[in-house]
C-alpha positions in Angstrom: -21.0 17.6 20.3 -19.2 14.3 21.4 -17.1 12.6 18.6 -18.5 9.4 17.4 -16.5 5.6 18.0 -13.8 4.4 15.2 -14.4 0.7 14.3 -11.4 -0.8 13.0 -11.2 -4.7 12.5 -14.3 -5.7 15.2 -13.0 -3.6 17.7 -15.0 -0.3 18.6 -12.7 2.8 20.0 -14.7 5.8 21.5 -13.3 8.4 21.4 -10.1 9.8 23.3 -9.4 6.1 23.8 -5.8 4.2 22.8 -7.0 0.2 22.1 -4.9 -2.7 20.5 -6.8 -4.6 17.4 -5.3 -7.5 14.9 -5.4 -8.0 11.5 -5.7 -11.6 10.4 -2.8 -12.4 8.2 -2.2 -16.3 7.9 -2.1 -19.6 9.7 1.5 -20.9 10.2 1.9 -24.8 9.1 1.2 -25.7 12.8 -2.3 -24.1 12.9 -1.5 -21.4 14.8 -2.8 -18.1 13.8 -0.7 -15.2 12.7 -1.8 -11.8 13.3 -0.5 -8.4 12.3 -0.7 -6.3 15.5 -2.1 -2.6 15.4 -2.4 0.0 17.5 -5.4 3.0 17.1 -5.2 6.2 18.8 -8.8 7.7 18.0 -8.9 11.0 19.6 -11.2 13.1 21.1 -11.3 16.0 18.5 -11.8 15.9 14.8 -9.0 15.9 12.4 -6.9 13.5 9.9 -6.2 10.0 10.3 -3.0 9.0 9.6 -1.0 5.8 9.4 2.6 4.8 11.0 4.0 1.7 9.5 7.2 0.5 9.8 8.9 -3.2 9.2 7.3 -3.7 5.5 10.7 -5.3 5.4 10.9 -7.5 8.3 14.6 -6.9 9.0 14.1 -3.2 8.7 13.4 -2.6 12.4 14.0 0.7 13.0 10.1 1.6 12.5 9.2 -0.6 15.5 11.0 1.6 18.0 10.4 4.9 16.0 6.6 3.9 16.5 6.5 3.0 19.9 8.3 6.0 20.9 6.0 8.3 19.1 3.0 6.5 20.7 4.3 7.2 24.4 4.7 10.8 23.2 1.1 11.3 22.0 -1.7 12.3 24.6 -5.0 10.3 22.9 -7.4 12.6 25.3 -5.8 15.8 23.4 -5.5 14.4 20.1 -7.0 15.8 16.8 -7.8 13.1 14.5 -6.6 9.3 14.6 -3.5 7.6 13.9 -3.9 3.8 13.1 -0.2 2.3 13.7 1.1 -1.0 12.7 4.9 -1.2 14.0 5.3 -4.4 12.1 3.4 -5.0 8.9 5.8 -8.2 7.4 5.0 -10.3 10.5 6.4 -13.3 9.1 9.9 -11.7 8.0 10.2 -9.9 11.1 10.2 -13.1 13.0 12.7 -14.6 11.1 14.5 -11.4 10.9 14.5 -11.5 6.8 13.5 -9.1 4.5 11.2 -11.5 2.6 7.8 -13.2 3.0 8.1 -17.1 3.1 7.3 -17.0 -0.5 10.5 -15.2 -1.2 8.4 -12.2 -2.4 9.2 -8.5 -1.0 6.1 -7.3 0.5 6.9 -3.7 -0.1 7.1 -5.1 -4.4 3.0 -6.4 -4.1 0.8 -3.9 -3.5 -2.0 -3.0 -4.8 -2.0 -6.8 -4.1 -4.8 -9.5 -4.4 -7.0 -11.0 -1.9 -6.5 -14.4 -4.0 -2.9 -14.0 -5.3 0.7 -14.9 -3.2 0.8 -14.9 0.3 2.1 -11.4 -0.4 -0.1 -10.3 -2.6 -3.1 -11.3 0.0 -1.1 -9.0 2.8 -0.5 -6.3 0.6 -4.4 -6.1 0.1 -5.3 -6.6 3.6 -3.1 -3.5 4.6 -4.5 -1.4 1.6 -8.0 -2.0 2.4 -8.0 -1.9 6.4 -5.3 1.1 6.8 -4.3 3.0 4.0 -7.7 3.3 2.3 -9.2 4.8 5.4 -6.9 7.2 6.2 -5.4 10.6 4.6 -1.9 10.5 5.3 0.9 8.4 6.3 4.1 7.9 7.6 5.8 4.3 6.3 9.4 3.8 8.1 12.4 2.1 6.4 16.3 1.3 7.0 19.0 0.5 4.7 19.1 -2.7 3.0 21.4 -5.6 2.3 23.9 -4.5 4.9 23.9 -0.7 4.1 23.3 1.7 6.3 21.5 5.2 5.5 21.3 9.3 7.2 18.2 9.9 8.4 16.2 10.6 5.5 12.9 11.3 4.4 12.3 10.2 0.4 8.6 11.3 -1.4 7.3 13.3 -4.6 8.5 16.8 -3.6 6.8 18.2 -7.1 3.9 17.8 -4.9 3.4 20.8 -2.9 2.3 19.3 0.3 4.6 16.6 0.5 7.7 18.5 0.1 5.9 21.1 3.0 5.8 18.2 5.3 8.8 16.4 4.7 10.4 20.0 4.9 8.0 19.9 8.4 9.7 16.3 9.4 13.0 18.4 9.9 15.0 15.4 9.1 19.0 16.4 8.1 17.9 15.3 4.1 14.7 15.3 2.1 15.0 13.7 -1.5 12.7 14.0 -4.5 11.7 10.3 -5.1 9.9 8.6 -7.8 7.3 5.3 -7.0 8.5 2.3 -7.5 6.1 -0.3 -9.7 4.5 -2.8 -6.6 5.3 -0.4 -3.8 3.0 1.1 -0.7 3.8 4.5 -2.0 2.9 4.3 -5.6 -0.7 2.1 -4.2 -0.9 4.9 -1.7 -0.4 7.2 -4.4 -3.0 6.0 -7.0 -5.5 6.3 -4.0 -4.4 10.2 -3.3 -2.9 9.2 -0.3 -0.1 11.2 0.2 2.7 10.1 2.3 6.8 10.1 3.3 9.1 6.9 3.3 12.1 7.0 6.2 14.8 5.9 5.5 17.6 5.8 8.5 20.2 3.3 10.0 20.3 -0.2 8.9 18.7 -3.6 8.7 18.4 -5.6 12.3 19.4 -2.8 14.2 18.0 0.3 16.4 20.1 3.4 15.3 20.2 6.2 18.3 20.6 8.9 15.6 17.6 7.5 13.3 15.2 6.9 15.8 15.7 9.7 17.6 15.5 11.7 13.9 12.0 9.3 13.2 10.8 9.9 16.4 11.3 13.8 16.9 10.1 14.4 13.1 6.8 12.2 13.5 5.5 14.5 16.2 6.7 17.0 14.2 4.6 16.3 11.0 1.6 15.7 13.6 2.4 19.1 15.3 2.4 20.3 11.4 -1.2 18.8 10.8 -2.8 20.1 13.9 -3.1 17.1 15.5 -1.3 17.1 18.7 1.4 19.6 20.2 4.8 18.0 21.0 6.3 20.2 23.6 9.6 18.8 24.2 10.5 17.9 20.6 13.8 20.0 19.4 13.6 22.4 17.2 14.5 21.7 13.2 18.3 22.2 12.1 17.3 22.5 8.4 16.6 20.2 5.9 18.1 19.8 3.3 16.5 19.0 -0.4 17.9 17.1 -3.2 16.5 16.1 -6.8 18.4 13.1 -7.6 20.9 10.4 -6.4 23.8 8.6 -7.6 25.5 5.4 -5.9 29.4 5.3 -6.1 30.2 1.2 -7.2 33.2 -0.9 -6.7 35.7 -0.7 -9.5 37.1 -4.5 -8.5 36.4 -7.0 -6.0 38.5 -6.6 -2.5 38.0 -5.0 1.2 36.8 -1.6 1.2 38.1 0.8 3.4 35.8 4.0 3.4 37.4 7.7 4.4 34.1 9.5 4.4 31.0 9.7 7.3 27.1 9.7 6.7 26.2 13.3 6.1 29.8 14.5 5.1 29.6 17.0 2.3 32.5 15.6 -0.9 33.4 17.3 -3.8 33.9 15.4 -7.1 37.0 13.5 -7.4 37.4 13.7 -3.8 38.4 10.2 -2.5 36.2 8.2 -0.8 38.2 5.5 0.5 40.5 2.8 -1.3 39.7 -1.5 -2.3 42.2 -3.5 -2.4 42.9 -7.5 -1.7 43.0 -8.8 1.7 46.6 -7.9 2.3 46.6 -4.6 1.0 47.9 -5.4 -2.8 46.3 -3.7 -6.4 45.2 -0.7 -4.3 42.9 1.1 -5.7 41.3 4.9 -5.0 37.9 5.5 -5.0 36.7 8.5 -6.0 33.4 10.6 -6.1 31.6 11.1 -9.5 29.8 13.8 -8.5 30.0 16.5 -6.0 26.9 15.8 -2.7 26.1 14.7 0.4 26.9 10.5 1.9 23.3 9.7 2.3 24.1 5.9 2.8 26.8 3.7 2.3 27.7 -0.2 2.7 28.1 -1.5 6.3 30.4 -4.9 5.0 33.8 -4.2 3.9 33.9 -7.2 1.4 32.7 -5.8 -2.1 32.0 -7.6 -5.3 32.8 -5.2 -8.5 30.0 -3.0 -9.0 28.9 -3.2 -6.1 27.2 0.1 -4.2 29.8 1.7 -2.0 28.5 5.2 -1.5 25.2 6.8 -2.1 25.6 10.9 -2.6 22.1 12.9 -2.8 23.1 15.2 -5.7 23.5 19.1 -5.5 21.5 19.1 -1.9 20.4 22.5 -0.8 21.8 24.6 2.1 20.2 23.8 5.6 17.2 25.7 5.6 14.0 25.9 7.2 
């Protein structure tokens, strides 16, 4: 029995096919219309559908290659299921290369959202009720913030069962237990019982070798997991390793930091991080680990404000694994 056509946003995709839709987001000032690309892979077989979203934050880029890749990897006429991708969701911050909508708002702070609210608020909507509300999984990709930079990470509720069995799946080097944050994808996704990772790896405005290749490899790896598709050429999983809670190591004074430690390096408490000081090396100060974990992100700019995040540690993380 032949598999029916998915309609998604006008467009009609039989069945094995790979076609290219839009969302309507906006009109700039000029008149000219603004559209969030999306990509649907409907394949021939029954199974899930999943989404792949990645720049919620439009300086967070990291998604747009992880998703592309992962698109050249899958075989639509094989496929189980049908994966509905949007590479860039923030549209408007991604061409101005900013976090932000141009209301100021953070997209990934607005969701469930409102189809007569903030400019936000209406996107928010528009994503929950054409993507996530018609799928059963999904994948949403991130990178560090405010010039930080993060390991290759996947972040989700691993009380649940079947999160933690995928994000165990994913094969990433880390996997942390994560609560929802109020306005975000993943508590709206949540509330829908949608379950679904967050990726976090490498930092804003940039494509980081080791996290896309990480995003990309673990993707198939979750869809190889769900019985979707078969990725033959993906690596095999080092182990992931799982930890229950986080702690950021902040700037005792204001100065240049100078950092002594590596993403994924293992410290011990009281082990010294790096030193701050002034510019020409005066009122040197150590900083130390206050807990023992793994460097799961740190700050990218040397310059720190007091109290600033220096170094995140993921807490107590399990040994590699399986």
């Amino acid at each position: 029995m032949s598999r029916g056509a998915f309609d998604f946003a006008g467009t009609s995709i039989p069945a094995g096919r790979r076609e290219q839709a839009e969302l309507h987001a906006s009109r700039l000032p000029t008149g000219s219309e603004l559209a969030i690309p999306v990509e649907v892979l409907h394949g021939s077989r029954p199974g899930p559908t999943i989404w792949l979203s990645g720049a919620l934050h439009g300086d967070e880029i990291v998604g747009v290659e992880i998703i592309r890749q992962v698109l050249e990897e899958i075989d639509v006429g094989s496929l189980a299921g049908t994966v509905i991708a949007v590479p860039v969701v923030n549209v408007f911050g991604f061409v101005a290369e900013s976090r932000y909508l141009p209301d100021r708002r953070d997209l990934n702070r607005s969701f469930p959202g409102s189809k007569t609210g903030s400019l936000a608020s209406q996107i928010a909507r528009l994503f929950l009720d054409e993507v996530v509300q018609r799928c059963d999984f999904g994948l949403d990709f991130h990178a560090g913030s405010d010039d930080r930079t993060n390991l290759p990470q996947i972040r989700g509720d691993m009380e649940d069962e079947e999160t933690r069995r995928l994000a165990i799946a994913f094969g990433g080097p880390l996997a942390v237990h994560s609560k929802t944050i109020r306005g975000s994808l993943r508590e709206a996704a949540r509330k829908l019982g949608k379950r679904n990772l967050l990726f976090e790896g490498g930092e804003p405005r940039r494509f980081s070798r080791r996290a896309v290749d990480a995003g990309v490899e673990g993707t198939l790896r979750v869809l190889e997991t769900l019985r979707m598709s078969t990725a033959e050429d993906t690596a095999p999983p080092s182990g992931t390793r799982l930890s229950w809670a986080t702690r950021w190591v902040r700037a005792p004074q204001g100065g240049i930091f100078r950092m002594d430690v590596e993403l994924g390096e293992d410290v011990q408490k009281g082990q010294v991080l790096g030193s701050i000081s002034g510019p020409s090396g005066r009122n040197r100060i150590r900083v130390k680990a206050s807990a023992a974990g793994l460097v799961m992100g740190h700050a990218v700019s040397p310059i720190a404000h007091r109290g600033d995040g220096l170094v995140h540690l993921a807490l107590d993380p399990s040994p590699p694994g399986p």
